[in-house]
C-alpha positions as CSV (number, residue, x, y, z in Angstrom):
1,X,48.7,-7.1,-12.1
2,X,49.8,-8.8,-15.3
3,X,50.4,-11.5,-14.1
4,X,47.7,-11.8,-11.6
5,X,44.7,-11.5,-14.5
6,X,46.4,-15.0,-16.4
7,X,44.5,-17.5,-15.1
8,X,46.3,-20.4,-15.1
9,X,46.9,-22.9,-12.8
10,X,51.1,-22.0,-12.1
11,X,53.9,-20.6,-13.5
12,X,57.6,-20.0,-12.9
13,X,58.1,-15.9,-13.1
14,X,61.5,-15.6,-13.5
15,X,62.0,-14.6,-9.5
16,X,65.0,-16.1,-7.4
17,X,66.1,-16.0,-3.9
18,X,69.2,-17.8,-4.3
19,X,71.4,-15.6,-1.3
20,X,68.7,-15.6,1.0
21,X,68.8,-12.2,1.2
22,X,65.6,-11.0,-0.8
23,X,63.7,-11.6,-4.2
24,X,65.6,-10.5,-7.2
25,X,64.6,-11.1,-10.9
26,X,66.5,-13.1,-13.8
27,X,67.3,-10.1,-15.0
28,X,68.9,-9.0,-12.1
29,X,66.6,-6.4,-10.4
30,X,64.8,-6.5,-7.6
31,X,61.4,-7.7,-6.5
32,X,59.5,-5.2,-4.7
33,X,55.8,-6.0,-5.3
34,X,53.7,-8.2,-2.7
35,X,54.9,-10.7,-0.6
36,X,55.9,-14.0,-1.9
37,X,54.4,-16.8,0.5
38,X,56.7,-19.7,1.9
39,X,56.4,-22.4,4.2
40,X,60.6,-23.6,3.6
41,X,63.7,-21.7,3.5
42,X,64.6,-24.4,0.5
43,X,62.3,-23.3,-1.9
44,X,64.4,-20.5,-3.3
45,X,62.6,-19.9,-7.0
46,X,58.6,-17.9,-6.8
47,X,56.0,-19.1,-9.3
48,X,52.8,-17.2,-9.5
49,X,49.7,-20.2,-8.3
50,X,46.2,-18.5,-9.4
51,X,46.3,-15.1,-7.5
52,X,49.2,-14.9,-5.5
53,X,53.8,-15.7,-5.4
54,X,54.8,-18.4,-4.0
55,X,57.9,-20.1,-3.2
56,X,58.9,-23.2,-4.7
57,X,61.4,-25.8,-5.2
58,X,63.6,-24.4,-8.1
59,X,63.0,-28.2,-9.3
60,X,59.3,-28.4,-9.7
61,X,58.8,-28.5,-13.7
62,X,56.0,-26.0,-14.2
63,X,55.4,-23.2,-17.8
64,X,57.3,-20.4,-17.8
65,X,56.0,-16.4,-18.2
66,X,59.6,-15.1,-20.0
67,X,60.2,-11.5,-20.9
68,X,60.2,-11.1,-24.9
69,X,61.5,-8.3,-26.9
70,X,59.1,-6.5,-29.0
71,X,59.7,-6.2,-33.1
């Protein structure tokens, strides 16, 4: 929900599907929220496009959301 109220155009999330077997997070967990949309099985990285996940190339330069520790 977080990241569904930012309203920006795209960003990469931090969510990988580099075995092909399922979504799974930088940090190593994994993604079980809403689907992520894909029209290739190349586009291995998520980033979050106005309201919704979707797949991407793991090339495509777009802003990052990153996880930061609080003080």
């Amino acid at each position: 929900d977080l990241f569904k109220s930012i309203q920006t155009e795209c960003f990469w999330i931090g969510l990988r599907n580099s075995t092909g077997s399922g979504w799974i997070w930088e940090g190593g967990s994994v993604f079980n929220g809403t689907k992520v949309l894909s029209n290739s099985p190349v586009q291995r990285c998520a980033v979050l496009m106005k309201d919704q996940f979707q797949a991407s190339s793991c090339e495509v330069p777009v802003p990052w959301i990153c996880e930061k520790s609080l003080r």
